[in-house]
BADO-700026 format. One record per residue (C-alpha): x, y, z. Coordinates in pm, 1 decimal. Layout:
N
ATOM          X          Y          Z
ATOM          X          Y          Z
...
% end
This chain:
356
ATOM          X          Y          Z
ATOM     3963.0    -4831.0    -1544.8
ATOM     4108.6    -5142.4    -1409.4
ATOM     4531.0    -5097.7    -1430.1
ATOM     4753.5    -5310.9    -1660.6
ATOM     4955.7    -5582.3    -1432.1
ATOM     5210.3    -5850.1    -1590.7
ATOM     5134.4    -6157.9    -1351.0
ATOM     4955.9    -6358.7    -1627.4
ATOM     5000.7    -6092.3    -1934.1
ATOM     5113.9    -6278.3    -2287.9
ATOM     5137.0    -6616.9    -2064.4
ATOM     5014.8    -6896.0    -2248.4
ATOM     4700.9    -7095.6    -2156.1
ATOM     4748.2    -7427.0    -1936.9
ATOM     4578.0    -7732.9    -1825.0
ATOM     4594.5    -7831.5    -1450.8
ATOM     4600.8    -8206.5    -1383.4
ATOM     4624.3    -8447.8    -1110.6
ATOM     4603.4    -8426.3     -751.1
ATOM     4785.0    -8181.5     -466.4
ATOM     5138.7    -8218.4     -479.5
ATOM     5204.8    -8057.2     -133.6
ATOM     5195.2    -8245.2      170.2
ATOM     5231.2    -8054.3      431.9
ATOM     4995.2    -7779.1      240.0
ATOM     4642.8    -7751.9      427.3
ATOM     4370.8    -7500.8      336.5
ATOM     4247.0    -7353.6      687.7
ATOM     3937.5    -7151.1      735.9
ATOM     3981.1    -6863.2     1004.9
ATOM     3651.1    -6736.8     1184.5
ATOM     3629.2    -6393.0     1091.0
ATOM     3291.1    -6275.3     1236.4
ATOM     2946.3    -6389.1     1335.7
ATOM     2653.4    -6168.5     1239.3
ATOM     2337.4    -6185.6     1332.0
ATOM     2117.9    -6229.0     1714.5
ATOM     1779.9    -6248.9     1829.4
ATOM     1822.5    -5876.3     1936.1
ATOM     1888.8    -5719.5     1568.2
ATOM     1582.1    -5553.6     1463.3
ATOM     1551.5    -5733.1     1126.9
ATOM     1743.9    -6038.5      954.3
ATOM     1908.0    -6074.9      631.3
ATOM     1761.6    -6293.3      313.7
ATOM     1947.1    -6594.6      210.5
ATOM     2081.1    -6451.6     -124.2
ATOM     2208.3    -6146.5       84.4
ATOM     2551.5    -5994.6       19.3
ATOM     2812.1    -5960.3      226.5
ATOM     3098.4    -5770.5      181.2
ATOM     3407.8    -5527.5      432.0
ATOM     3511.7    -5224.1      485.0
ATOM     3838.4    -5080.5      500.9
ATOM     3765.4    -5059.7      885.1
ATOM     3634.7    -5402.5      918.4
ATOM     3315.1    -5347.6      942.4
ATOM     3068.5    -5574.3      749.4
ATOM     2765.1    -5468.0      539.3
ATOM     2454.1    -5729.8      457.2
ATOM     2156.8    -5658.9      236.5
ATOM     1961.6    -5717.4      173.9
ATOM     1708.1    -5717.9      482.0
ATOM     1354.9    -5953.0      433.8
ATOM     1205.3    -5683.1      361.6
ATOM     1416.5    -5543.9       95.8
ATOM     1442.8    -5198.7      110.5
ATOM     1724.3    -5202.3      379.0
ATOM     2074.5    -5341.0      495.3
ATOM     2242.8    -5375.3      799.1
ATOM     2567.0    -5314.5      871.6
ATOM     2741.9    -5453.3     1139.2
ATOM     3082.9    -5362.1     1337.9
ATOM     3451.3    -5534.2     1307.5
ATOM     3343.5    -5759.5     1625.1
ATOM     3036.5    -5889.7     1469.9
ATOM     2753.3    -5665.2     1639.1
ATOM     2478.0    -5494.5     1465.3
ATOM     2540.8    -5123.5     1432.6
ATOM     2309.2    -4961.9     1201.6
ATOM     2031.2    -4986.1      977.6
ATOM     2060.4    -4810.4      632.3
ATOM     1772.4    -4722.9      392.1
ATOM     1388.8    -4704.6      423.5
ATOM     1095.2    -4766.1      194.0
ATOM     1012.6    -4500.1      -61.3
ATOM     1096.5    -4416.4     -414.5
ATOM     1338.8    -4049.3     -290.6
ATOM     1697.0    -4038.0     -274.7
ATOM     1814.1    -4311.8      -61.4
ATOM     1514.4    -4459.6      -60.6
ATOM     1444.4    -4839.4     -176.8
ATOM     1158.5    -5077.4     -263.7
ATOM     1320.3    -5385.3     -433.8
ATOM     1676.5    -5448.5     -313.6
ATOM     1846.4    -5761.4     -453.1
ATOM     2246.6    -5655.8     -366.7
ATOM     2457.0    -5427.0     -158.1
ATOM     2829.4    -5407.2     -161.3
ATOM     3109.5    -5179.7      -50.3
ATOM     3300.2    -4998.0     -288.8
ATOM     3592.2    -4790.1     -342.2
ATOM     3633.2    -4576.6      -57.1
ATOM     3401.8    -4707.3      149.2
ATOM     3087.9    -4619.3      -92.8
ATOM     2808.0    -4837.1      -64.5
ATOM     2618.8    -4987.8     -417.9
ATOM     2224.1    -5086.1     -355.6
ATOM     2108.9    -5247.2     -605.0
ATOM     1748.6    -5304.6     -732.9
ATOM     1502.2    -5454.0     -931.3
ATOM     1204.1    -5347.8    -1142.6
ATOM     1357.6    -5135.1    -1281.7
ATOM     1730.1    -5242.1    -1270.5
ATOM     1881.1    -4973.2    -1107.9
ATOM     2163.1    -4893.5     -902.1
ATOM     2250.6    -4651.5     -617.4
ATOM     2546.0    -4479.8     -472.8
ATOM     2557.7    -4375.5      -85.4
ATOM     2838.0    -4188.0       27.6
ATOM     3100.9    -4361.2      315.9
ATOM     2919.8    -4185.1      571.0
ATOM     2548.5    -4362.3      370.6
ATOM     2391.5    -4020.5      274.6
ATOM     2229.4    -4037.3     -118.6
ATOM     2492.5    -3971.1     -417.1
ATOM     2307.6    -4073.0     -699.2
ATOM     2167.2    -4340.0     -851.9
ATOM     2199.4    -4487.4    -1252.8
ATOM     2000.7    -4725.4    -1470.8
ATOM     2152.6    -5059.9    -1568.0
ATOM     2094.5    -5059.6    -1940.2
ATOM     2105.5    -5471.2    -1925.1
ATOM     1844.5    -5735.3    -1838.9
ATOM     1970.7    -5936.5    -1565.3
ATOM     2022.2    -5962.8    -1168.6
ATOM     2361.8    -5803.3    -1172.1
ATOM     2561.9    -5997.4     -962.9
ATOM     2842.4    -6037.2     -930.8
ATOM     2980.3    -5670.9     -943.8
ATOM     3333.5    -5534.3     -926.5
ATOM     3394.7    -5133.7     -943.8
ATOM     3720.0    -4970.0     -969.5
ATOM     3803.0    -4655.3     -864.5
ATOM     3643.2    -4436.3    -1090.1
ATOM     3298.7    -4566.8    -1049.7
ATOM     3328.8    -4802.2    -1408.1
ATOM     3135.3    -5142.5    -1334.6
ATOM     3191.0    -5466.9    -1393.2
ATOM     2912.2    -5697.6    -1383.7
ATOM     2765.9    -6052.6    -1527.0
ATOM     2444.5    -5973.3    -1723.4
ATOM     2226.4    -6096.3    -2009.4
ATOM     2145.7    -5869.5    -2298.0
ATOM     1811.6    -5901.2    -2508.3
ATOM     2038.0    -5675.4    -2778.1
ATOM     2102.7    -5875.9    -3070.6
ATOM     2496.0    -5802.7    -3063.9
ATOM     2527.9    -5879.2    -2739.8
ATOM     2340.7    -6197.0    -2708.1
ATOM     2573.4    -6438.0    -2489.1
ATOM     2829.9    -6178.3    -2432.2
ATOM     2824.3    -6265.6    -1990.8
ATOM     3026.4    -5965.6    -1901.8
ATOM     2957.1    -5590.0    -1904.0
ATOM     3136.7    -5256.8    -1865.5
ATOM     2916.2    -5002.0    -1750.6
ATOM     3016.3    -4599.1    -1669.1
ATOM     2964.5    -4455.0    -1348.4
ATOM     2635.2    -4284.8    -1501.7
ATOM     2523.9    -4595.8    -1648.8
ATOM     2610.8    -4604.0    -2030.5
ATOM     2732.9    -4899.4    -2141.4
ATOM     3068.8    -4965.2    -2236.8
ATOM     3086.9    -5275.9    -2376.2
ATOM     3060.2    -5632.4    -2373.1
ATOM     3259.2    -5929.8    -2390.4
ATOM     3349.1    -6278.6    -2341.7
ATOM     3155.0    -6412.0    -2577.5
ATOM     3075.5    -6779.7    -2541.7
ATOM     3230.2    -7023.5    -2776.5
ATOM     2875.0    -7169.3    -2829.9
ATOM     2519.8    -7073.1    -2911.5
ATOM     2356.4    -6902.0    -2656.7
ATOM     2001.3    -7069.9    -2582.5
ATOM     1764.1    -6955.2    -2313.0
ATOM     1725.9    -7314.4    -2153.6
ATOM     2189.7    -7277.2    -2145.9
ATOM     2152.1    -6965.8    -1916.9
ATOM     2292.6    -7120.4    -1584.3
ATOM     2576.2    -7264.6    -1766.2
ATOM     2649.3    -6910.9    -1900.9
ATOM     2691.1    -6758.7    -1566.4
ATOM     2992.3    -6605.4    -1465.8
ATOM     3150.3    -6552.2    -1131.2
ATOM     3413.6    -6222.3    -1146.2
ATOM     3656.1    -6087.8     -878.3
ATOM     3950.2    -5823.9     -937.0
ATOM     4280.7    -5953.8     -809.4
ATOM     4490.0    -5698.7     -648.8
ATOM     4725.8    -5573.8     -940.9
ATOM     4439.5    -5513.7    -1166.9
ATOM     4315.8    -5827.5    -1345.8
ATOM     3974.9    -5961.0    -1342.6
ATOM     3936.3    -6317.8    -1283.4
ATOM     3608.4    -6506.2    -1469.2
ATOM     3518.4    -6795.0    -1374.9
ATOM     3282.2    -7044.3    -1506.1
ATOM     3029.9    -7245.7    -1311.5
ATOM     3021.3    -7463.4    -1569.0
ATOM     3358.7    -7600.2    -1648.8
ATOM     3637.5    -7581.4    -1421.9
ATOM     3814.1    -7246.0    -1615.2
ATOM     3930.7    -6936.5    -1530.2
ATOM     3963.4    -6697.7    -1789.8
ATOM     4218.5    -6368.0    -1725.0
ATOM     4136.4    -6074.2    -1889.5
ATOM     4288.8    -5715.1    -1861.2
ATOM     4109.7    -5345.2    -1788.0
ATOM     4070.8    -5346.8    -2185.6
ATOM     3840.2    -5677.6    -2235.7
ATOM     4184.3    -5851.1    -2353.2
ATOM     4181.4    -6219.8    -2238.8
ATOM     4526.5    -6262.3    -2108.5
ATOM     4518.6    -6608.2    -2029.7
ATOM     4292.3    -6927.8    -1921.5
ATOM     4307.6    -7158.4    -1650.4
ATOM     4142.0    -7479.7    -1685.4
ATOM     4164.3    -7759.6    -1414.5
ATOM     4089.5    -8149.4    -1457.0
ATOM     3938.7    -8306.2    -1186.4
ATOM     3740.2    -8652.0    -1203.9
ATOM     3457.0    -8528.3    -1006.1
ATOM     3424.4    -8214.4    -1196.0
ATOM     3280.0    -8308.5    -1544.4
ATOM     3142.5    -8019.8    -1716.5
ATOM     2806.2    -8011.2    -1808.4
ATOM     2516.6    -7705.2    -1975.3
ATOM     2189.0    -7592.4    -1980.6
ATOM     2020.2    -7557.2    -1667.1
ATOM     1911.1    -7838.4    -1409.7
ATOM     1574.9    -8067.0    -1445.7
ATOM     1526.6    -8098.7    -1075.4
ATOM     1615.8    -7867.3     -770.5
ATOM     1898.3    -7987.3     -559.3
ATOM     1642.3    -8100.0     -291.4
ATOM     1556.6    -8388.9     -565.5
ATOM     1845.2    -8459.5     -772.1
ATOM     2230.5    -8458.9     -712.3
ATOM     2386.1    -8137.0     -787.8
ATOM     2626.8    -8079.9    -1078.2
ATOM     2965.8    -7918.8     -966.3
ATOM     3013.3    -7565.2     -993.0
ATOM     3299.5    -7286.2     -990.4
ATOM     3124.3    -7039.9     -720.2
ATOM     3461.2    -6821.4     -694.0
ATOM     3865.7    -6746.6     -796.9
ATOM     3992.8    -6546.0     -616.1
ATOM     4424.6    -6446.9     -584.1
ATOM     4608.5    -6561.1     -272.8
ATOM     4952.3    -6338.7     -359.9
ATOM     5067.5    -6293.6     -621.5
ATOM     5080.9    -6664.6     -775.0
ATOM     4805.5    -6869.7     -603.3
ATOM     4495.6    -6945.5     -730.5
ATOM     4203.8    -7003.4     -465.1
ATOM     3919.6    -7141.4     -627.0
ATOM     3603.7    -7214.7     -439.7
ATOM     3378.1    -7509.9     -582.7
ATOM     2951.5    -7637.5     -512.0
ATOM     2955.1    -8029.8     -507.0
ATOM     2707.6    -8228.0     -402.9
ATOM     2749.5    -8353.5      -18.5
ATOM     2874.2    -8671.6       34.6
ATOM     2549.3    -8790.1      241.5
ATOM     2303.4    -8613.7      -10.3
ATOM     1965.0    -8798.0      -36.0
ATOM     1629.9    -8623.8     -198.6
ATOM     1493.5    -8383.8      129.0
ATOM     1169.3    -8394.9      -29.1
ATOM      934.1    -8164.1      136.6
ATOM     1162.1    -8063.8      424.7
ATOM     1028.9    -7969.7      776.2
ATOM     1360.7    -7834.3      876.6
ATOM     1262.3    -7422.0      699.6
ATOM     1202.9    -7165.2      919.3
ATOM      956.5    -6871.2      805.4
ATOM     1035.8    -6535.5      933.9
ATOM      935.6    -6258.1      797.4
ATOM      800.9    -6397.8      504.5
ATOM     1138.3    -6519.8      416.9
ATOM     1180.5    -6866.0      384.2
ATOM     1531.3    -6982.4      535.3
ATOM     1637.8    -7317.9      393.0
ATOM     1985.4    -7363.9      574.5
ATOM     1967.2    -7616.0      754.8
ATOM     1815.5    -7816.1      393.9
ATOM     2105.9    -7677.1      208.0
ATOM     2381.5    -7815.2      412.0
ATOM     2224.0    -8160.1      366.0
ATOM     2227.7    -8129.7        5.1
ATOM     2565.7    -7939.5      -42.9
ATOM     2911.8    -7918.3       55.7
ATOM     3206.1    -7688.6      -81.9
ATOM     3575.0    -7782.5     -228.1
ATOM     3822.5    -7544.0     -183.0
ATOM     4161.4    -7592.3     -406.8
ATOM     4475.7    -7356.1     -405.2
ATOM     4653.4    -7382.4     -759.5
ATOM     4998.3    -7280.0     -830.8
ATOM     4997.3    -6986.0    -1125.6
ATOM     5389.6    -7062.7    -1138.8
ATOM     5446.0    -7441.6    -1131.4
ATOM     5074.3    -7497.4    -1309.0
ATOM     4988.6    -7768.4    -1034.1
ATOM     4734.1    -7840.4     -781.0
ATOM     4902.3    -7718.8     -394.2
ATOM     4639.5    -7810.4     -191.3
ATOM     4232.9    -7907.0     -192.0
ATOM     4011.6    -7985.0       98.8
ATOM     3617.6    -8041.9       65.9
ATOM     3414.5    -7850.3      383.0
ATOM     3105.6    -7988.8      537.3
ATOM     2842.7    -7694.8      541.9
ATOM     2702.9    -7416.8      331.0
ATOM     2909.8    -7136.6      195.4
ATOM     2873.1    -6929.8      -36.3
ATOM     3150.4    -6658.7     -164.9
ATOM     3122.5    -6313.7       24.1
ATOM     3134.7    -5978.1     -230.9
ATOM     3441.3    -5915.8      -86.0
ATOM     3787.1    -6117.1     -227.8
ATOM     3879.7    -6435.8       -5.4
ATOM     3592.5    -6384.9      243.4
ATOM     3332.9    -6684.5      261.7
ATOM     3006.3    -6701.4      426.8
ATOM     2831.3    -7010.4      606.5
ATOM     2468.5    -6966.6      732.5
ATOM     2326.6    -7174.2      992.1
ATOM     2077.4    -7124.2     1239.2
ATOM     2107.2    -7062.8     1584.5
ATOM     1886.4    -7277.2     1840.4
ATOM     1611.6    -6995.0     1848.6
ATOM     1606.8    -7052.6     1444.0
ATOM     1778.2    -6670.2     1403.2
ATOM     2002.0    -6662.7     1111.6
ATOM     2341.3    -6645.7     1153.2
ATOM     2581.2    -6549.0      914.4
ATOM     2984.1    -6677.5      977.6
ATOM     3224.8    -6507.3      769.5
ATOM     3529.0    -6742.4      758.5
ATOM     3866.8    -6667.7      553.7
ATOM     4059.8    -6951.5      354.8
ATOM     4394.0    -6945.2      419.4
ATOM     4696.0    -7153.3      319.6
ATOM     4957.2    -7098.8      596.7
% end
């Protein structure tokens, strides 16, 4: 299990307020990699995952056709296709996530039935478990000894609301918690998500879409302590959305927290773009594959805000808003904006927010 740390153990809970209160603080975004080109034999879907080695390389799945991932080098060039259709060992028919874990492992997971499977560092078949909860699980963490932690709705009548799971390496459930302060109704589900990430001493960091809060909670389920953040264009909000984002404006929302050291806070936030108008029925989708890729739509219609808060002095160091579409990368700090290149091949940038 996930190890004890002290950064925000017994601390109390606090409020964030106001505006950044460094000047000469900017958030940069470094270029990591590029992935993708007209010469890879396959592309990824626009949900895919991405997520890093410990050698840099970068692993995407999944593929259009879902029962593969590619995996790419440090520089950004395609290396190697992993997985085939079949129902064997290391075989896949419905992939919906990959990710790296510990020790370079890889996790495939897949749907109908929810299921997940392990492939060794060098991607030979380990084995594979049953998720014994209802729901796309994502996002994951794992720690060391193969115990996952993932977001997930459960039918089970004690566990109705209850966002977070702990599930064994062989897939028995461990537990659930963070229950929600509220009733749990089917139409609330999007404002019940929760986006997770492990900080480097140990914690796991929750945040909620729907309100600008991070809760803190230890290996044990323990909340250690919440974050919450005021903002005048963050007003939170439940239930799910009338219209798609192509029609309406849409509602802020906490995609990522993540720990820069060991007393910054970078938080990565959905607003509506600046420009956004309804797109209607948009011309600008490309269909390959039978995938439809709706980038260039997207970035039209939404725009991130990144914001680095101080854990120590409770205050706001820095925020910037990005022009483009990113979405959080499986791997801590990591971001991902896809765009198309002229030849309408999708391209996948992994940037890295920094605050120098």
């Amino acid at each position: 299990m996930w190890p004890e740390a002290s950064l925000f153990a017994l601390q109390p809970d606090v409020t964030i307020r106001g505006g950044p209160t460094c000047a000469r603080c900017t958030i940069g975004l470094e270029r990591v990699a590029s992935l993708g080109a007209a010469s890879d034999p396959t592309s990824p879907t626009v949900q895919a995952w991405v997520s890093r080695t410990s050698q840099g390389e970068f692993l995407v799945g999944p593929t259009v056709d879902r029962v593969s991932m590619m995996l790419f080098d440090a520089s950004g060039r395609f290396s190697k296709l992993i997985g085939r259709e079949g129902q064997g060992p290391g075989e896949f028919r419905t992939i919906i996530g990959v990710m790296v874990g510990p020790g370079d492992s890889i996790y495939v997971f897949e749907a109908i039935p929810t299921h997940y499977t392990v492939l060794s560092p060098t991607h030979e078949y380990v084995r594979s478990s049953r998720i014994p909860v209802s729901a796309r699980p994502h996002p994951v963490v794992v720690d060391q000894n193969g115990t996952l932690m993932m977001f997930a709705l459960s039918p089970a009548k004690d566990l109705v609301g209850a966002p977070l799971h702990l599930l064994a390496g062989d897939g028995r459930s461990l537990g659930a918690f963070s229950a929600p302060a509220r009733s749990f109704t089917i139409d609330s589900r999007s404002a019940f998500h929760r986006n997770i990430s492990r900080s480097p001493t140990g914690e796991i960091l929750v945040a909620h879409p729907a309100e600008y809060r991070i809760d803190v909670f230890g290996a044990d389920g323990a909340l250690h302590r919440t974050v919450r953040r005021e903002a005048p264009w963050f007003q939170p909000w439940g239930g799910i959305a009338v219209e798609p984002p192509s029609v309406q404006p849409p509602r802020p929302a906490v995609m990522a927290a993540w720990m820069l050291g060991a007393d910054r806070l970078l938080t990565m936030i959905s607003t509506a773009d600046l420009e956004w108008k309804a797109a209607g029925n948009t011309n600008d989708r490309v269909e390959r594959a039978g995938d439809r890729i709706q980038v260039n739509a997207y970035r039209k219609q939404l725009d991130p805000i990144f914001e680095v808060l101080d854990l120590r002095t409770n205050t706001v160091l820095a925020s910037r808003r990005v022009d483009g579409y990113f979405q959080p990368s499986a791997t801590p700090g990591l971001v991902v904006l896809q765009r198309e290149s002229a030849e309408g091949v999708p391209i996948l940038d992994v940037w890295r927010a920094v605050l120098p």
